[in-house]
Residue, then its C-alpha position, 0 to 999 in steps of 0.5 A: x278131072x278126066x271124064x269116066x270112060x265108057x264101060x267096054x262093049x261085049x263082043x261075044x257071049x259063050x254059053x257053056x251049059x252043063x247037063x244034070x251032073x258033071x261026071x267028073x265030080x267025085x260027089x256024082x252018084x255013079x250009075x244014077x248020075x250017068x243014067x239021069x244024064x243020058x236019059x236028060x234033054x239038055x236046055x237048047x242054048x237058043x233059050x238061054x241066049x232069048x232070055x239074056x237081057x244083053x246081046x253081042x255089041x251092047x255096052x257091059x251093065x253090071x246091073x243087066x248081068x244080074x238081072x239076067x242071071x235072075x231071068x234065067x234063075x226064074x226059068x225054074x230048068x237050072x240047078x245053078x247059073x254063074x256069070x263071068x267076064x273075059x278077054x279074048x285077044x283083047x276083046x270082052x266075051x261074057x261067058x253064061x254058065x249054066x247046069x241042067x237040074x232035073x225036069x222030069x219028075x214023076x209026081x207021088x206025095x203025102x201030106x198029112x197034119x193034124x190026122x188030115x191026110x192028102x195024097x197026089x201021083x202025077x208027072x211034071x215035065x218042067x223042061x220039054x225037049x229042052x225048051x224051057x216049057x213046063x207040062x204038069x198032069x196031077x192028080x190030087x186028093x184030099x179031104x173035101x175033094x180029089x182034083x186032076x189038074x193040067x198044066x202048060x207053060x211056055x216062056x216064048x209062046x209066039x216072040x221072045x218075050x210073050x208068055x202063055x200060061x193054062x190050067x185046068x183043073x177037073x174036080x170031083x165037084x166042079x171044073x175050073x180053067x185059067x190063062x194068061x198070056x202076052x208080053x209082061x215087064x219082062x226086065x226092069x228096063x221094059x218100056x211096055x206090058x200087054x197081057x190078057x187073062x181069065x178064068x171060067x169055072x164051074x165049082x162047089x165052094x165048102x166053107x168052114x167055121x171053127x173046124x166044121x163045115x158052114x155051108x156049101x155053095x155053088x159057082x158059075x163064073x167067067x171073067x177076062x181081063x186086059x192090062x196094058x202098061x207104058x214106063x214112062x221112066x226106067x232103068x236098070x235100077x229102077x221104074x215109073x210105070x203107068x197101067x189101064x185095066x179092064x175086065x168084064x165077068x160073071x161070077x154068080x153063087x147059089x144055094x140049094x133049093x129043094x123047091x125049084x128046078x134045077x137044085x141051083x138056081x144061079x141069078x144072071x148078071x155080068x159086070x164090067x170094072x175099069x182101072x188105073x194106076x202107077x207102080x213105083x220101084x227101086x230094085x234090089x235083091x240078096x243073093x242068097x244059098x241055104x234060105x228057101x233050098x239048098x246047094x243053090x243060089x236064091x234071089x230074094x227080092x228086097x226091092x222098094x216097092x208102091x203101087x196104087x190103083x183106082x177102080x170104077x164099077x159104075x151102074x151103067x156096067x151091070x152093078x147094082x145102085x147098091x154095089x157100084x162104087x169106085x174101087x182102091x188098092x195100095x200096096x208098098x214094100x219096104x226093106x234093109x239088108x246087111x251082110x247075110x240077112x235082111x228085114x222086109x216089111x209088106x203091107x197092103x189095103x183095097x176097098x170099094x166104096x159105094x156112096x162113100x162108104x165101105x162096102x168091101x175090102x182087105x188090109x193086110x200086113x208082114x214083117x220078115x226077119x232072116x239072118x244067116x249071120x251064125x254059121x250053117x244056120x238060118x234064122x227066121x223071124x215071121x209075123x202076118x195078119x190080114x182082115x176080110x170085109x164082106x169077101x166073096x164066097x171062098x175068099x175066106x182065109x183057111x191058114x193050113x191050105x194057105x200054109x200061113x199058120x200053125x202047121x201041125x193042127x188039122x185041115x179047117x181048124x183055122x178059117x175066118x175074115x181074121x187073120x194072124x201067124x207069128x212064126x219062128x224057127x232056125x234052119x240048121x244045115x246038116x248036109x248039103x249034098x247028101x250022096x250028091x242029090x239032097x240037102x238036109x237040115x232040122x228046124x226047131x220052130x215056134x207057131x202061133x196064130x189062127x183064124x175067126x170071123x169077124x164078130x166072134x172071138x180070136x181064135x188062135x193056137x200054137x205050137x212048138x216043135x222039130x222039122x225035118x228038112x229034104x230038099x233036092x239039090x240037082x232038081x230044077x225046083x228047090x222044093x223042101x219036103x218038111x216032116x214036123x212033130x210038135x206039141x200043140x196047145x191054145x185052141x183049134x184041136x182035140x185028141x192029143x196035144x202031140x201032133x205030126x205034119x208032112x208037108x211041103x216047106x214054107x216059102x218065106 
């Protein structure tokens, strides 16, 4: 038996990156396409060549080229990515190539279900000058509050693979700002993380019970957080990962009082927890087009997955005799696949325990089903539930902004520590490049779920319709737009049983 002969080494890779529209294309629409495309940065190819995972001189991994497609996929500044070998007098050249999706996008939306409506205008840049950094400048509102919101992303802040991500959102009631950024498991492959992140926020928290408010509380908080992470086995297919966290915070609530001043009175207190863990995983992901967008390939991630993690919050660290306790989350996925369709299951529990009972925690659990087996369709079979014990203020689930619910009821109409959605729906392809910038499709769908808190009795709804689907096909996001009329019946609503809902595309 001859040994298995080494796989070729690459030479050279040739990137060939395209701008928004290729003129040529009878499908490009005229004077739109050539205006986009003057008007357009096109991605530096030193961005593409920093996020490939193989370089000139390393020998060709299959494994590696996938991935790579996937990094540069997740860029979110291409429309399409396509990989391909061939030899130049005898020698192996990879050859990347990429087309530009549109990264200029004024801002202006309107959601509306169940006669709540939210409205935002804004501009988003998800490719600056061709660098592959995003900035967002929103402005959002709705019924509880009118949000400004500023965003800044950049994949190579300092080094190739360091990451800096910022927000800051400024309320009509509050203030919040979040960061984070280092060096994460860029690639299955990567033998170290380190990264750093926090929040600080000065916000008012509503609560709702059965559609109404509950109360409205005020949040002082600050944490930042370390985790630092070590493979001590990887591969292309696979990984064993250790990691260590740590994090100190304050993250205080009140309610008004009109006896004292300030109104608010905040308690002072700080507190540290530290943690530990492994992550497990087997790699694999479907490569599929028409699931979540249109006229683009998507990777859907099917990976094997287990992950456990021990906390302490121990008294000597700012907690009380009786909140500290030691901490545990367990999360894992599972999944099988076949030719145009996949099942995943999900599920997943943390806790602490004070004394060795259960002070707080959350459980929770998914199945998905899809399948493309049947011509320009795409059916999908969801189901979910999740329970609460004792959350923070405003952890509470609230299934219409978390979209994981019935979706033409109104705003609140389900909120509780209880939680489950069972969705069903068929996604028809009607046009996958409607005048060479749009997709379009219907789905006829099938809710059922809600919300309540524990001690009350389920709440549920459900309801039964048709949605119409647009989704830009040259953009750099897929984003689907959803227009969904359906009739409404169970709990959860009043006035008409027909209801009508514009909203963004759920995301399974």
């Amino acid at each position: 038996m001859s040994a298995q002969s080494p796989a070729p080494a690459i030479d050279t890779i040739i990137v060939v990156n395209r701008n928004v529209f290729d003129l040529q294309d009878p499908d490009a629409p005229g004077f739109l396409a050539r205006l986009a495309n003057r008007l357009h940065v096109p991605t530096r190819t030193g961005v593409i060549r920093r996020t490939l995972l193989l370089n000139p001189g390393d020998r060709y991994d299959s494994a590696r080229v996938a991935e790579s497609e996937r990094a540069l996929r997740g860029l979110h500044v291409f429309s399409r990515v396509r990989f391909d070998t061939t030899r130049l007098d005898g020698r192996l050249a990879l050859r990347v190539a990429t087309t530009d999706g549109w990264s200029t996008k004024p801002q202006v939306g309107y959601s509306s279900s169940g006669g709540s409506v939210s409205w935002l205008v804004g501009l988003v840049e998800d490719n600056l000058l061709g660098t592959a950094t995003s900035l967002t400048a929103v402005y959002n509102d709705t019924p509880d509050r009118s949000i400004f919101s500023l965003g800044y992303v950049n994949p190579y802040f300092f080094a190739r693979r360091a990451r800096l991500s910022a927000e800051y959102k400024g309320k009509s009631d509050g203030r919040r700002g979040q960061w984070l950024a280092g060096v994460p498991f860029y690639e299955t492959a990567a033998p170290r993380a380190l990264l750093t992140d926090g929040q600080a926020a000065s916000e008012r928290i509503l609560r709702f019970r059965n559609g109404s408010p509950l109360d409205t509380l005020e949040r002082r908080g600050l944490r930042v957080g370390v985790t630092t992470g070590l493979a001590v086995h990887a591969t292309t297919r696979g990984y064993t990962r250790l990691w260590l966290a740590g994090a100190w915070r304050r993250d205080n609530f009140a309610r008004e009082d009109s006896t004292r001043s300030p109104t608010f009175v905040f308690p002072d207190s700080a507190f540290g927890t530290v943690g530990a863990g492994i992550d497990l995983g087997h790699v694999r992901f479907q490569v599929l087009e028409r699931f979540n967008s249109y006229a683009r390939r998507e990777d859907v991630d099917l990976s094997q997955l287990f992950h456990l993690g021990l906390w302490a919050a121990p008294r000597a660290w700012g907690y009380g005799p009786a909140s500290a306790g030691v901490g545990v989350e367990l999360r894992g996925q599972l999944s099988a696949l076949w030719p145009g369709g996949f099942v995943v299951l999900r599920a997943g529990a943390n806790g602490v325990f004070t004394a060795g009972v259960p002070d707080s925690g959350r459980v929770s659990g998914g199945l998905t089903v899809a399948s493309q087996n049947l011509p320009k369709q795409t059916l999908v079979l969801h189901l979910e539930g999740a329970g609460l014990r004792r959350p923070s203020a405003g952890e509470e689930f609230d299934l219409l902004t978390s979209q994981s619910g019935p979706r033409v009821f109104a705003i609140h109409q389900f909120t509780g520590t209880r939680m489950v959605w069972l969705a069903v729906e068929d996604r028809v392809l009607l046009a996958d490049e409607l005048w060479g910038i749009a997709g379009v499709g219907v789905a006829p769908f099938f809710d059922y779920g809600g919300a309540w808190y524990a001690g009350d009795p389920s709440r549920v709804g459900s309801d039964v319709g048709l949605a119409l689907r647009f989704g830009p096909t040259r953009a750099v996001r897929g984003d689907v737009a959803e227009f969904a009329v359906g009739y409404r019946f169970g709990e959860g609503f009043s006035g008409s049983r027909w209801g009508f809902a514009i909203r963004k595309g759920v995301t399974y």
